[in-house]
C-alpha positions, 0 to 999 in steps of 0.5 A, spaced: 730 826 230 731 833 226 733 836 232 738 831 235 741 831 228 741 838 228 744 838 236 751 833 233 752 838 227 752 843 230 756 839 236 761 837 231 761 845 228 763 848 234 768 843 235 771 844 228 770 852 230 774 850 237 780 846 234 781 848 227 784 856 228 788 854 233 791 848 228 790 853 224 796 857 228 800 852 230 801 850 222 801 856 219 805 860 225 812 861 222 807 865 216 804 869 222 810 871 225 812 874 218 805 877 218 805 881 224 813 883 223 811 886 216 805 889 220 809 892 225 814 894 220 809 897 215 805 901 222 812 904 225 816 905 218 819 912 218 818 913 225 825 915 229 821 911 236 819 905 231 816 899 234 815 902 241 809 907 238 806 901 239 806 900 245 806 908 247 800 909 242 796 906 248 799 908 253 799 915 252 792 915 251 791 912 259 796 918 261 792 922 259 786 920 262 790 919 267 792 926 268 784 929 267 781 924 271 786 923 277 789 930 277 785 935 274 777 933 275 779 928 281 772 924 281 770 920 286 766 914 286 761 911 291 763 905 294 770 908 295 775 906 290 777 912 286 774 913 279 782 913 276 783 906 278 776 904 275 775 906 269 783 906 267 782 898 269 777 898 264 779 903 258 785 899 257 781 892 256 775 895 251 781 900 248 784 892 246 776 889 244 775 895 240 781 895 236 780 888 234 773 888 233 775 894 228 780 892 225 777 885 223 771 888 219 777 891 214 783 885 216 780 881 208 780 887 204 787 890 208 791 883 206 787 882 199 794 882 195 797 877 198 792 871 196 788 874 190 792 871 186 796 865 189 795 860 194 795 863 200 791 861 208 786 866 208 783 862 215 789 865 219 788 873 217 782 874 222 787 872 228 793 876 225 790 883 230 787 878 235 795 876 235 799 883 235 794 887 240 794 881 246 801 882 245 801 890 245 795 891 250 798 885 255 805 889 255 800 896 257 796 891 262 802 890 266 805 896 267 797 899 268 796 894 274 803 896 278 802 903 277 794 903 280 794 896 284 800 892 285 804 885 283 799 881 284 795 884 279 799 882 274 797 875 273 790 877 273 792 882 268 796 876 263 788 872 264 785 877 263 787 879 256 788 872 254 781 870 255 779 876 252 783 875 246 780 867 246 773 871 246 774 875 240 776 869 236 769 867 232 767 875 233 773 876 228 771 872 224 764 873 223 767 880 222 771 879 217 766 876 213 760 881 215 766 887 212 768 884 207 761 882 203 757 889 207 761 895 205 756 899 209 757 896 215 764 899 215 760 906 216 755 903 221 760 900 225 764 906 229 757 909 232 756 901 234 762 901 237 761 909 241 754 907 243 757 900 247 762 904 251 756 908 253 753 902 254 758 898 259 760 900 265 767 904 265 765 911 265 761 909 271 759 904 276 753 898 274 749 901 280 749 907 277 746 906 271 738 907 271 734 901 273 730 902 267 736 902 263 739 895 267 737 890 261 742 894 257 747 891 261 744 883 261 745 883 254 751 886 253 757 882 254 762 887 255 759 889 261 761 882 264 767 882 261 768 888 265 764 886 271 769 881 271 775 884 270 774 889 276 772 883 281 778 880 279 783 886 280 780 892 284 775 886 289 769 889 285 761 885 286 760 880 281 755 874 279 755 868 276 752 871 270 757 876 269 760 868 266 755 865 264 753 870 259 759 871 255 760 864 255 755 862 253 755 868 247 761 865 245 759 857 244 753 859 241 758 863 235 764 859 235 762 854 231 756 858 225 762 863 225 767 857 223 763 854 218 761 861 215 767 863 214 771 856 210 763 857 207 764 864 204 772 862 203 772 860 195 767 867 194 773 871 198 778 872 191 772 874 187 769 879 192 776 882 193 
């Protein structure tokens, strides 16, 4: 009995941590249009380019790899796909994750004088850089693609973004908890970040790394999220446990990350 009524709360959490943010943003989306204006304004503000630092900031750092990997250093893979193409398939979706990752950890604190002291919808925040960086990313995604690939990959691209967009919603919202009641976290948090590229397969292939070092690839979703992506736009190997994986991480946390995050809602005022 304790665990069948346990089995419908938390059915009924991940229901609500399913529906409840994206309600959240279809009630409250001319506010966050608002938002992501002030913060494109507020990122670009003084610049001769304006907003279209947003969209070169990512895409000079994949000429750039461009140029060392594909002109200068001219790496080759195994199985024959160069190693360009690879891993700059790869860098622009970890680039989008861990722009959000990182920003969610601060997102509370960052926005913190415009709901200290008034009524504000505090739950739409951690959605906000999830928001404003699929825009961006889907944008560079798209251009990538047609330069290393061809048009057909655009679609895929679109997806890909999307989907990854929709998998980092109950993250950002843990983070933005973890962030703001964990100060040391923030500290922590890039060496978490460098040591997970090193542990998903985008500098090299899933086959090179060492057998005694695979299970690092098992439990790190990301690398499926990868494995996924090169499949799907480079015809790369993958499993059913590159899906299985991810998705199951994601019901495990979409409803716990919701109901904390509308737990930990009266206390956020005061911490901030």
């Amino acid at each position: 009995m304790i665990i069948i009524n346990f089995l419908k709360r938390y059915i009924f959490a991940t229901k609500l941590g399913l529906l409840e943010p994206l309600q959240a943003i279809y009630r409250h989306r001319y506010l966050l249009n608002l938002l992501i204006k002030r913060d494109i304004t507020t990122r670009t503000t003084g610049t001769i380019l304006g907003y279209l630092w947003l969209i070169l900031q990512p895409a000079l750092q994949i000429l750039g790899f461009w140029f060392l990997l594909g002109m200068v250093l001219k790496i080759k893979l195994p199985n024959g796909v160069a190693f360009v193409d690879y891993f700059l398939i790869g860098m622009l979706p970890w680039l989008f994750i861990s722009e959000i990752l990182s920003r969610s950890l601060n997102i509370l604190p960052e926005f913190g004088g415009l709901y200290k002291k008034s009524v504000f919808p505090i739950e739409i925040l951690p959605i906000l850089p999830i928001i404003l960086a699929a825009v961006l990313y889907m944008l560079v995604m798209i251009v990538t693609v047609i330069f290393l690939e061809d048009m057909t990959a655009i679609p895929i691209a679109i997806i890909s973004i999307l989907l990854i967009a929709i998998w980092l919603i109950p993250l950002a919202y843990l983070l933005s908890i973890i962030g703001l009641f964990l100060k040391d976290i923030s500290q922590f948090f890039p060496f978490m970040i460098t040591i997970t590229l090193y542990l998903t397969p985008i500098l090299y292939m899933p086959t090179q790394m060492p057998e005694t070092m695979q299970w690092a690839l098992i439990i790190n979703p990301i690398a499926d999220i990868m494995a996924l992506i090169h499949a799907a736009i480079q015809g790369l190997p993958w499993d059913w446990g590159n899906i299985l994986r991810p998705l199951i991480i994601w019901i495990l946390l979409i409803g716990p990350a919701w109901i904390l995050f509308k737990r930990a809602q009266p206390h956020i005022r005061e911490i901030v």
